[in-house]
C-alpha positions as CSV (number, residue, x, y, z in Angstrom):
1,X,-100.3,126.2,68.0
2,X,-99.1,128.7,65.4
3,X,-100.9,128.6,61.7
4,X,-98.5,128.2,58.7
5,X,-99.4,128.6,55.0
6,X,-97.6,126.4,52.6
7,X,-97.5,126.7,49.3
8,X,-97.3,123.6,47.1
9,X,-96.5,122.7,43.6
10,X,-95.6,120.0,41.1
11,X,-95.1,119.7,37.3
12,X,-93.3,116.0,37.6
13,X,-94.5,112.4,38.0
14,X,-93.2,111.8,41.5
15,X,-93.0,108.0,43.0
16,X,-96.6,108.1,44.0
17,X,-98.0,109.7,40.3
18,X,-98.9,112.5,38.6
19,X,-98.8,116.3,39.8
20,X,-102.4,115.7,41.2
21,X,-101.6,112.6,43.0
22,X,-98.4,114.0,44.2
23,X,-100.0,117.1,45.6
24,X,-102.9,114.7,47.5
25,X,-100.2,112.5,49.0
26,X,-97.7,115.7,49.9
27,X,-101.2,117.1,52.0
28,X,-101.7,114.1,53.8
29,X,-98.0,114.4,54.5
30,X,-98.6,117.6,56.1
31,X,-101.4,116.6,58.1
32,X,-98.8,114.7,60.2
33,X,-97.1,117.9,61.2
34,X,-99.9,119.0,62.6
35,X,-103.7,119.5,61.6
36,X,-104.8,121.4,58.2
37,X,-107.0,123.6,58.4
38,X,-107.7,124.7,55.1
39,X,-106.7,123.7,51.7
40,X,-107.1,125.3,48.5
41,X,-108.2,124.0,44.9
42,X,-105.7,122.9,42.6
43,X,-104.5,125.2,39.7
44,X,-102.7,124.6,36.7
45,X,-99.8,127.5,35.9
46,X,-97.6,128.6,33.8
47,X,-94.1,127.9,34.4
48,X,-92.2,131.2,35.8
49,X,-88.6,132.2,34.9
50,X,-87.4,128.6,33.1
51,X,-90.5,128.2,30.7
52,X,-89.0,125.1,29.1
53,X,-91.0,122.8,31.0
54,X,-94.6,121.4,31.7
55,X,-97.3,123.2,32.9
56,X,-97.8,123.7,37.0
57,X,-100.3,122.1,39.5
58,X,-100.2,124.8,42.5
59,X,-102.0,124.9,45.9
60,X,-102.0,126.0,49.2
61,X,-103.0,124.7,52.5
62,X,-103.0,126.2,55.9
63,X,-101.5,124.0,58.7
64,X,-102.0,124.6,62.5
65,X,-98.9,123.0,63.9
66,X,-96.8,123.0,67.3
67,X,-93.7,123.0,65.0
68,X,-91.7,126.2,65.5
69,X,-90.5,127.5,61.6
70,X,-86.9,126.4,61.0
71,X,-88.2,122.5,62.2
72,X,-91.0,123.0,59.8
73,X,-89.0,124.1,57.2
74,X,-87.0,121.0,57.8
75,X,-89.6,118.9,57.9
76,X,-91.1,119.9,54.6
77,X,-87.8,119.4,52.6
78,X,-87.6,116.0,53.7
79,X,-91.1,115.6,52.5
80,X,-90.2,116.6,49.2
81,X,-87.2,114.8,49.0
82,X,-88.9,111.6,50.1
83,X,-91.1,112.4,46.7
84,X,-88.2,112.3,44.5
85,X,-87.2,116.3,44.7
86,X,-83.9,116.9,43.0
87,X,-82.6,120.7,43.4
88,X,-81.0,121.2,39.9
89,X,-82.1,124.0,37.3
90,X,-83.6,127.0,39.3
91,X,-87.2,127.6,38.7
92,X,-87.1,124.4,37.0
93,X,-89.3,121.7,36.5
94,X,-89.6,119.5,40.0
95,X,-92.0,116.6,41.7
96,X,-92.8,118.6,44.3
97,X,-92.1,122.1,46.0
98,X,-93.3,123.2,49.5
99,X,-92.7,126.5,50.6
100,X,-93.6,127.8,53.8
101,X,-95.3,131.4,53.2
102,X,-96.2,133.0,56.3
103,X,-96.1,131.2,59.7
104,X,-98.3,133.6,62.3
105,X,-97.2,137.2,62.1
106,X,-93.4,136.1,62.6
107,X,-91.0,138.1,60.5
108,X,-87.7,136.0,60.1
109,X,-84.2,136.8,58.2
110,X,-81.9,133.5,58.3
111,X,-79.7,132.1,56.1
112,X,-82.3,129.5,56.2
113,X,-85.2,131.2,55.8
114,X,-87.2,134.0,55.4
115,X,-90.5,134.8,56.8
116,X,-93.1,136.3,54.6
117,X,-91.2,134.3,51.8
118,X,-89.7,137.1,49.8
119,X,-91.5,136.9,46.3
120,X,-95.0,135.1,47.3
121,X,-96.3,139.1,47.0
122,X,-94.8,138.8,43.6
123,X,-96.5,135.6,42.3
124,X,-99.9,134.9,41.1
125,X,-99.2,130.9,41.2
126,X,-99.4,131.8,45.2
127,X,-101.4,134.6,45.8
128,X,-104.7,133.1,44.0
129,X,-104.6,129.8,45.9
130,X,-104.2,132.0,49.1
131,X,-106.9,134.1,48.3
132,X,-109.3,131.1,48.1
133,X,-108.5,130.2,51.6
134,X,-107.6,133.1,53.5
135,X,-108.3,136.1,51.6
136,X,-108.1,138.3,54.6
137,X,-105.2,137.1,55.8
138,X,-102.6,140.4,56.2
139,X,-98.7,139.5,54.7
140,X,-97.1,141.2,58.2
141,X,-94.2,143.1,56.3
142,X,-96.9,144.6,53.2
143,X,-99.8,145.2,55.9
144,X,-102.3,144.1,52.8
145,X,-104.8,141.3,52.7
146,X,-104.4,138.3,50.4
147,X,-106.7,139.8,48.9
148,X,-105.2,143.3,47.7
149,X,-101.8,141.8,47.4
150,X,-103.5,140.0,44.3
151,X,-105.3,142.4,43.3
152,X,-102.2,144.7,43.3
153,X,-100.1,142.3,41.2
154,X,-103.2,142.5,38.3
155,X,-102.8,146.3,38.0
């Protein structure tokens, strides 16, 4: 078992409801990819980069799973297409986003993927729901807690 952090977000009705209800039904999707062991509150953003568009809902949750990364990261883009996820402006508005954050220590440079996920030291819409659930957790590229990555972004 390897833990991963996800980071999840939503600013669109999806087929199942609002952001809220999206983001409850996307974390008992993720429960079947293995057991979460944490979750984080739900907090309301501003949209980055494309600002023409409705507020955020982000989270985070922390999965222990048997699922090795690239079949993860699989796994959690059919979840959000299976809520209605269309890829078309970037940083645009969308009924759900999963992003896989960290999974163990693993540092990973794919075409695929990239482990830490390159800007979640860069973004407050991740960093604070990480903090609430694991705010000593160390990024394995930055060697700083949750925590200090944070509180490095506020200064």
């Amino acid at each position: 078992m390897e833990t991963a952090y996800i980071a999840l977000g939503s600013n669109l009705p999806s087929p199942v409801g609002t952001p809220s209800q999206t983001l409850d039904a996307a974390i008992l999707r993720l429960a079947e990819l293995g057991r979460v062991i944490a979750r984080s509150s739900y907090y309301a953003t501003e949209p980055v980069g494309y600002a023409d568009q409705p507020m955020f809902l982000n989270a985070a949750v922390a999965l222990e799973t048997t699922l090795e990364p690239l079949p993860l990261l699989d796994r959690l883009l059919a979840i959000e297409q299976s809520f209605g996820r269309e890829r078309g402006i970037p940083n645009g508005p969308r009924t759900l986003d999963l992003d896989l954050l960290l999974y163990g220590d693993r540092i990973l440079n794919s075409a695929g993927l990239q482990l830490p996920h390159p800007r979640m030291t860069e973004r407050a819409f991740v960093l604070v729901p990480m903090v609430e659930i694991a705010p000593e957790r160390i990024h394995p590229c930055a060697g700083r807690s949750m925590q200090q990555l944070l509180q490095d972004l506020s200064h």
